[in-house]
GUTIPA-905793 format. One record per residue: chain; x, z negated, y negated of N, C-alpha, C, O in turn. Coordinates in Angstrom, 1 decimal. Each point is the difference from the previous one (the first is absolute). Layout:
N
  mol    n_xx    n_zz    n_yy   ca_xx   ca_zz   ca_yy    c_xx    c_zz    c_yy    o_xx    o_zz    o_yy
    A       X       Z       Y       X       Z       Y       X       Z       Y       X       Z       Y
...
***
This chain:
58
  mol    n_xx    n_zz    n_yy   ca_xx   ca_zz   ca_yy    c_xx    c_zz    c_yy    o_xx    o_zz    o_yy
    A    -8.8     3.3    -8.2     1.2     0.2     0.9     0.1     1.4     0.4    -0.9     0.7     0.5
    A     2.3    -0.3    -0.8     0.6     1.7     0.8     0.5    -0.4     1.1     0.7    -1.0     0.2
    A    -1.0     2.0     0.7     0.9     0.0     0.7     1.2     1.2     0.2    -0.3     1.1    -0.4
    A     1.4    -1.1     0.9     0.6     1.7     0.5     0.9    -0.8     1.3     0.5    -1.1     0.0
    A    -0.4     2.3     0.9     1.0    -0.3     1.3     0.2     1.2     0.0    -0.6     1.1    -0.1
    A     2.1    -1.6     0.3     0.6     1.5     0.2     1.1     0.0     1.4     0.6    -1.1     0.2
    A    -0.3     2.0     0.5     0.8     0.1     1.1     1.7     0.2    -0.5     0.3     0.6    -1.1
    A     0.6    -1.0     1.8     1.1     0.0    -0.5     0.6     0.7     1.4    -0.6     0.0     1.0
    A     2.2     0.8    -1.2     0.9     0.7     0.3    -0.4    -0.9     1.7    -0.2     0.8     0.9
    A     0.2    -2.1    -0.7     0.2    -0.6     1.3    -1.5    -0.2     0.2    -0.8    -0.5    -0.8
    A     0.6     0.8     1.9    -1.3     0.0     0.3    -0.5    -1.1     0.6    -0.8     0.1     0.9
    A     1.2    -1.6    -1.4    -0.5    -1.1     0.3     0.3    -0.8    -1.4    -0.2    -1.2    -0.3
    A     0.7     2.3    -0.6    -0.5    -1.0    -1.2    -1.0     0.6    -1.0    -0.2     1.2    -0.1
    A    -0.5    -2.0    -0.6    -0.9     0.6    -1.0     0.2    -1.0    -1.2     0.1    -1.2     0.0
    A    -0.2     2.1    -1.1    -0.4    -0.6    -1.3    -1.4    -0.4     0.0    -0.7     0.7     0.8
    A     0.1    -1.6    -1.5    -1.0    -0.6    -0.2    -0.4    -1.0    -1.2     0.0    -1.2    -0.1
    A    -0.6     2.4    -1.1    -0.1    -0.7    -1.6    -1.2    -0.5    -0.2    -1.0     0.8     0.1
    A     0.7    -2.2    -0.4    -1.2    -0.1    -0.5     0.0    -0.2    -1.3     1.1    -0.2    -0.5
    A    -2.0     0.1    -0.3     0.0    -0.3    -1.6    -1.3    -0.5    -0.5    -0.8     0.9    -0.4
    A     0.2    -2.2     0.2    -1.0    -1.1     0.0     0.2    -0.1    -1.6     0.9     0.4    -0.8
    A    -2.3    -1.1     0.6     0.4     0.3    -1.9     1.0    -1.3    -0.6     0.9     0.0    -0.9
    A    -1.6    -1.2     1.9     0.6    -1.4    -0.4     0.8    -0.5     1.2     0.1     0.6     1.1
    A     0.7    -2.1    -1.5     0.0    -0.7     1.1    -0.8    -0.7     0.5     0.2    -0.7     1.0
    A    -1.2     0.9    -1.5    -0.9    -0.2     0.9    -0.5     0.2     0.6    -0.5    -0.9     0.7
    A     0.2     1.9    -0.6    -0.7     1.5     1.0     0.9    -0.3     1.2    -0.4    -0.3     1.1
    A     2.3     0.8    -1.6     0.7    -0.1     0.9    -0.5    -0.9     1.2    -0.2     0.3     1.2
    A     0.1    -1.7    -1.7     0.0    -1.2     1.0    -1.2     0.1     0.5     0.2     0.0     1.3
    A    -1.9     0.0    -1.8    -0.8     0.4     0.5     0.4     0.7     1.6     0.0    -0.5     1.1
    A     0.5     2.3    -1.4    -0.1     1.0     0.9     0.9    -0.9     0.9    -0.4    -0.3     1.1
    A     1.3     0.0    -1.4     1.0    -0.4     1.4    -0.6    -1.8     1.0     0.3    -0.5     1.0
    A    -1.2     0.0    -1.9    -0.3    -1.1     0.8    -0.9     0.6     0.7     0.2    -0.4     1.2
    A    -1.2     1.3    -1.4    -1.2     0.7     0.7     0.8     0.9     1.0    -0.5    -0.2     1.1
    A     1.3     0.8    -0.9     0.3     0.8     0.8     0.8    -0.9     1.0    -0.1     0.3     1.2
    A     0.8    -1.4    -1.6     1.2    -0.9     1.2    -0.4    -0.3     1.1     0.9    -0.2     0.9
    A    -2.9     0.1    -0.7     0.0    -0.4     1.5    -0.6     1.6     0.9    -0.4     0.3     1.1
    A     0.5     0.3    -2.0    -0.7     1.4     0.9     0.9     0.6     0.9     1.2     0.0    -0.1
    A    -2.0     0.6     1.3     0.7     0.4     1.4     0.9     0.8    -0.5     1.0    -0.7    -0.4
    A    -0.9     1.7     0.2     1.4     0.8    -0.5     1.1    -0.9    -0.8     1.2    -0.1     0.4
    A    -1.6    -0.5    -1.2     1.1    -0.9    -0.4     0.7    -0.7     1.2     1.0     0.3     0.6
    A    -1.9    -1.2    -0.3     0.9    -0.5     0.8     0.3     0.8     1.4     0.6    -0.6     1.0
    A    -0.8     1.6    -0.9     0.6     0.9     1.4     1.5     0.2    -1.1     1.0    -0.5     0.5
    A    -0.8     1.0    -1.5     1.1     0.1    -0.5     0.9    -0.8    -0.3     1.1     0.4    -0.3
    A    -1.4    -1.8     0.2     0.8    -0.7    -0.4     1.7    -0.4     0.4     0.8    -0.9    -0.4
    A    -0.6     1.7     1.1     1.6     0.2     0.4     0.7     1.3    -0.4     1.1     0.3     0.4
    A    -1.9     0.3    -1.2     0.8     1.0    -0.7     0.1    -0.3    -1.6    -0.8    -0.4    -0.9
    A     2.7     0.7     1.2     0.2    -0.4    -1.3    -0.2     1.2    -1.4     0.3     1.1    -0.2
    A    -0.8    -2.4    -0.6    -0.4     0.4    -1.0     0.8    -0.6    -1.7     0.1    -1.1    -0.4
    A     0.2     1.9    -0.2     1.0    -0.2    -1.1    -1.0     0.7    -1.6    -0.4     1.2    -0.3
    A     0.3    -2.7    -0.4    -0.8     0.2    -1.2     0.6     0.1    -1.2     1.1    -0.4    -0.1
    A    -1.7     0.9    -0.8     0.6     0.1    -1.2    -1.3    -0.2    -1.1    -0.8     0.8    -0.5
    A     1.1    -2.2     0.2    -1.7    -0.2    -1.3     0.4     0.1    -1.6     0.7    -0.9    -0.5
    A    -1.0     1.6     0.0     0.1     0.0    -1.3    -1.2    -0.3    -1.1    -1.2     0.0     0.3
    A     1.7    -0.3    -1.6    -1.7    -0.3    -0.4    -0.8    -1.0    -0.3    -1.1    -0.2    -0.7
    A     1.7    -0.4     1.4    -0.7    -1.7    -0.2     1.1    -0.6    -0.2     1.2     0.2     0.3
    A    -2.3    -1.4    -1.2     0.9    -0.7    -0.2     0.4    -1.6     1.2     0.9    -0.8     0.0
    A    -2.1     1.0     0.7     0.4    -1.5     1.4    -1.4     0.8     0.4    -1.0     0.3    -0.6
    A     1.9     0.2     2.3    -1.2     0.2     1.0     0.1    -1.2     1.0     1.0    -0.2     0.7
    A    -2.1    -0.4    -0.7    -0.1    -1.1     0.8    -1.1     0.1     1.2    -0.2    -0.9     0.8
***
């Protein structure tokens, strides 16, 4: 898994690319991370995805 974050023109938004080899990895990383304190302190910011690559992430 890559990561990059980058800051954008508005200073409350940020890009945030990850790149995992499989979908499986994908789903792995995000079930492990869903109950962790930062996650959930963030969970009211919105977030807009874009998955490419697979073919069914479940």
């Amino acid at each position: 898994m890559g990561e990059l974050i980058c800051a954008t023109e508005d200073p409350v938004v940020w890009i945030v690319r990850d790149a995992f080899s499989d979908e499986h990895a994908f789903c792995r990383y995000y079930r492990r991370v869903a109950g962790r304190e930062w996650c959930l302190a963030m969970a009211g910011i919105e977030r807009r995805y874009e998955i490419s690559g697979f073919k069914n992430v479940n």
